[in-house]
Structure formats: C-alpha cells, structure tokens
Short mmCIF file of the C-alpha atoms (twelve columns), coordinates in Angstrom:
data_MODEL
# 
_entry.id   MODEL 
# 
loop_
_atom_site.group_PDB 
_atom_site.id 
_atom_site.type_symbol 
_atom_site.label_atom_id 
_atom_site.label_alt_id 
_atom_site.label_comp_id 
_atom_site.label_asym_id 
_atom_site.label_seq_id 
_atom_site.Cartn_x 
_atom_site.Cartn_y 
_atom_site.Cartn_z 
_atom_site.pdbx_PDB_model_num 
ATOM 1  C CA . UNK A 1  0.000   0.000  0.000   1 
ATOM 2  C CA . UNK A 2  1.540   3.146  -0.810  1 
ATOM 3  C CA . UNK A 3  1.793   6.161  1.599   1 
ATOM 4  C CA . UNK A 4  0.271   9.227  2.304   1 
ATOM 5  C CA . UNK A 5  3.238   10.813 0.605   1 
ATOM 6  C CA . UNK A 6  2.774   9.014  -2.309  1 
ATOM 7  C CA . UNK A 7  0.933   11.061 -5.535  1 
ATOM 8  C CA . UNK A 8  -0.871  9.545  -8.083  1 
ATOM 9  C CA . UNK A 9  0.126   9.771  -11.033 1 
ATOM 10 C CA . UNK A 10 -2.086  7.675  -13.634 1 
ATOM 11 C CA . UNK A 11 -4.933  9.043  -15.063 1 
ATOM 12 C CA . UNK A 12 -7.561  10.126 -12.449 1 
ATOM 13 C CA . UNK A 13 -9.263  13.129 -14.294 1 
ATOM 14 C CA . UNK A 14 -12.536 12.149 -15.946 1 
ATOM 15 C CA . UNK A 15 -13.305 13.174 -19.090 1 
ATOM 16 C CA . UNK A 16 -9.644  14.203 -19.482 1 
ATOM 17 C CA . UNK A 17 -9.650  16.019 -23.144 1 
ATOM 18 C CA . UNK A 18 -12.867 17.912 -21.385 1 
ATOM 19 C CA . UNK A 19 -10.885 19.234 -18.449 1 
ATOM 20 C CA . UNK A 20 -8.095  20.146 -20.580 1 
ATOM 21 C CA . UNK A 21 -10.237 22.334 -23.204 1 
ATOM 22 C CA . UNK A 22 -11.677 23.382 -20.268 1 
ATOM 23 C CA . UNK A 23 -7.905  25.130 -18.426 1 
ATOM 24 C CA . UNK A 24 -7.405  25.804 -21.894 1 
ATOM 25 C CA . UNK A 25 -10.510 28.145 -22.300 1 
ATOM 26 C CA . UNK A 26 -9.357  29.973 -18.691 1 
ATOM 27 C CA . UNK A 27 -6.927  31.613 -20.356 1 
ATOM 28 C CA . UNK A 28 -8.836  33.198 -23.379 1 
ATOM 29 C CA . UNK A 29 -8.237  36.595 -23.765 1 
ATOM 30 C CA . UNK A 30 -5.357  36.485 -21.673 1 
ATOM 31 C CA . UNK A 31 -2.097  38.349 -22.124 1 
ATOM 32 C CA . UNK A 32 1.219   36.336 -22.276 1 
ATOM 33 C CA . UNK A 33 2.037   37.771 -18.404 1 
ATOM 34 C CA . UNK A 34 -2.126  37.265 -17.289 1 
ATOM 35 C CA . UNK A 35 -1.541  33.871 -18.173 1 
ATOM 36 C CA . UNK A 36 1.621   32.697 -16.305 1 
ATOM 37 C CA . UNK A 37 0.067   34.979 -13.358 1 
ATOM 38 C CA . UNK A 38 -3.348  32.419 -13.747 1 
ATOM 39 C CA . UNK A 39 -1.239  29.324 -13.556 1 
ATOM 40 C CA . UNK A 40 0.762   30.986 -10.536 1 
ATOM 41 C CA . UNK A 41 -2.413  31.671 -8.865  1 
ATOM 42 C CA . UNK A 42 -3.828  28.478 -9.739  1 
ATOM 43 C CA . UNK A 43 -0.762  26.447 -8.567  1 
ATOM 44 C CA . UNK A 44 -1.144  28.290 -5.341  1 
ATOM 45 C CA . UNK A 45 -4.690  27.612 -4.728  1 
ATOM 46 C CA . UNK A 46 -4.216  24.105 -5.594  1 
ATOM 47 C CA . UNK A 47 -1.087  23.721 -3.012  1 
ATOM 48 C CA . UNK A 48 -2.744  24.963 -0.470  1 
ATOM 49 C CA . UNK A 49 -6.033  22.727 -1.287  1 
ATOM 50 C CA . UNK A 50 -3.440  19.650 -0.929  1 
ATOM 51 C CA . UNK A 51 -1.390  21.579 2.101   1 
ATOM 52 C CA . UNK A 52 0.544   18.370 2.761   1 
ATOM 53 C CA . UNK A 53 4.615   19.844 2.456   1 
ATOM 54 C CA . UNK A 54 5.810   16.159 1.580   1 
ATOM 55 C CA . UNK A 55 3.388   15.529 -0.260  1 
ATOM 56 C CA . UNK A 56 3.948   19.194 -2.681  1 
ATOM 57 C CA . UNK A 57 7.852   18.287 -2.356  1 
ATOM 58 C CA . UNK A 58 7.125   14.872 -4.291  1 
ATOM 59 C CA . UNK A 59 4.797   16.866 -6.723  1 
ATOM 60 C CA . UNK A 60 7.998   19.141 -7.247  1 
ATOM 61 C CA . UNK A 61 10.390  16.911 -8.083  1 
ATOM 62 C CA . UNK A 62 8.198   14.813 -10.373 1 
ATOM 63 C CA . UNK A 63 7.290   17.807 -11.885 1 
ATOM 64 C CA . UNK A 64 11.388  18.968 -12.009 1 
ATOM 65 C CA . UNK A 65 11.670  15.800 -13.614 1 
ATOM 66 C CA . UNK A 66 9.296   15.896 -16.264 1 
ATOM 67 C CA . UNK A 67 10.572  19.318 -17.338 1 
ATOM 68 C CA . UNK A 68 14.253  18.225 -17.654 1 
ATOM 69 C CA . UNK A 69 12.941  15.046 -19.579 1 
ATOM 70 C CA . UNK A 70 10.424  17.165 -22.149 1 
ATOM 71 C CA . UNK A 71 12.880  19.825 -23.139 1 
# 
C-alpha cells in the first residue's frame, strides 16, 4: 500500500480532453504575463487545497523531472 506521501500519477481526471479544453478556455483573452500569473495563482490555490509539504515536495520533483525530460 503506498503512503500518504505518495501522488498519483495515472490518469484520475474524468473526461480528461474535457478538463483540458476546459484550463485551456481559462486563459482566453489572456495576455502572455495574465496567463503565467493564472497558472501561478492556480498552482497556489491548488497547493494549499493539498497543504501536505511532503506531499507538494514529491509533486515538485516529479514535476522537475518531467521538465528536464520534455525539453
């Protein structure tokens, strides 16, 4: 069984291509600078949602990860 630190990372969003056209739309009519201060704003809100330190270190190295790996 995996621990409370543990995040999931398979798909767990239904209707995935609905949620995405749907964080794409959020941004419509959005600068360049009014978009990367959404995301900031929506990271936020969404770390503090989770509020669990170990658990928002994990996200942040999987996320480090990803980037290094992608670019």
């Amino acid at each position: 069984m995996a621990g409370p630190d543990v995040l999931n990372t398979l798909d767990n969003i239904e209707d995935p291509d609905g949620f995405y056209d749907e964080l794409i739309r959020l941004h419509d009519g959005l600068s360049e600078d009014e978009s990367h201060a959404l995301n900031a704003r929506l990271i936020l809100v969404l770390c503090n949602h989770i509020g669990d330190r170990n658990v928002l270190r994990n996200a942040f190295r999987i996320a480090r990860e990803c980037a290094r790996t992608e670019s």
